[in-house]
N, C-alpha and C positions, 0 to 999 in steps of 0.2 A: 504494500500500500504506500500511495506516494501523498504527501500533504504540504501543497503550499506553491509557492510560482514555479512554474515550470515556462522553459524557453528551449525553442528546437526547429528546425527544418522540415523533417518530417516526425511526427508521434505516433509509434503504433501502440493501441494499448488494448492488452487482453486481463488487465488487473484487477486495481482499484484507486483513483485517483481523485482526490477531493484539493481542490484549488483554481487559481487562475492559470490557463495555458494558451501560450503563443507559440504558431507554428507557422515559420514563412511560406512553407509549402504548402503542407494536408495536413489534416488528422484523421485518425484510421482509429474506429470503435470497434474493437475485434470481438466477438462472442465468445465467453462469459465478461469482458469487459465492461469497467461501472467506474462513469467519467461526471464527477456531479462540479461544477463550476460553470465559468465564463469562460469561452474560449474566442480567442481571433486568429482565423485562419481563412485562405481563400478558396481554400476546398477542405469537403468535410464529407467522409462515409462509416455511415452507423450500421453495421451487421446486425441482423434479425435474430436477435439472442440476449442483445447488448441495452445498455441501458446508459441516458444521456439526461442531465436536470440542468439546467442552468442556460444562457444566455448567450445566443453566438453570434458574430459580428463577422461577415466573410465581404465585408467593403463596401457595403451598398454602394458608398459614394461613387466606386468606381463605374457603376453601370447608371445610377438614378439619370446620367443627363443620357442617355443611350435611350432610356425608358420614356421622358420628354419629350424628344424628337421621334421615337415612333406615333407619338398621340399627338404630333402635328401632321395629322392626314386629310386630305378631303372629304369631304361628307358623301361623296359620290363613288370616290373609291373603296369605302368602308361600305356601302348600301351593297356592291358588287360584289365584293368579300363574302355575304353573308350568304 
C-alpha cells in the first residue's frame, strides 16, 4: 500500500494507493487494483475488476477551445447531420 504524493511517467497499479498522483503519460488501474485520490494525467485506463474514488483532471483545457469551435457550425449543416 502506497500513501501520499506520488509523481511518475507512466503508473501501473494492481495494489493499493491512497493519495494524490501525477502521471505525465497514463495511468493504468490494473485488476484487483484500488486507487482512491486525485489524479492528473492525460490518459487514464480503469480494468473491470479495479476500483477508482476520487477526482481526475486529464487537461480539459487542452481540448475545451477544440470543443468551441466545433459548436461554431451552421444551422443548416447540423439540420443535414441529423
Amino acid at each position: 500500500m502506497i500513501e501520499g504524493i506520488v509523481s511518475a511517467g507512466v503508473l501501473m497499479n494492481s495494489g493499493k494507493i491512497n493519495g494524490t498522483i501525477t502521471a505525465s503519460e497514463k495511468i493504468l488501474i490494473l485488476k484487483p487494483g484500488v486507487l482512491v485520490g486525485d489524479i492528473r494525467t492525460p490518459v487514464i485506463a480503469i480494468e473491470e475488476g479495479s476500483h477508482f474514488h476520487g477526482m481526475c483532471d486529464m487537461g480539459a483545457h487542452h481540448w475545451s477551445n477544440d470543443r468551441a469551435l466545433a459548436l461554431d457550425i451552421s444551422p443548416s449543416f447540423v439540420a443535414a447531420a441529423h
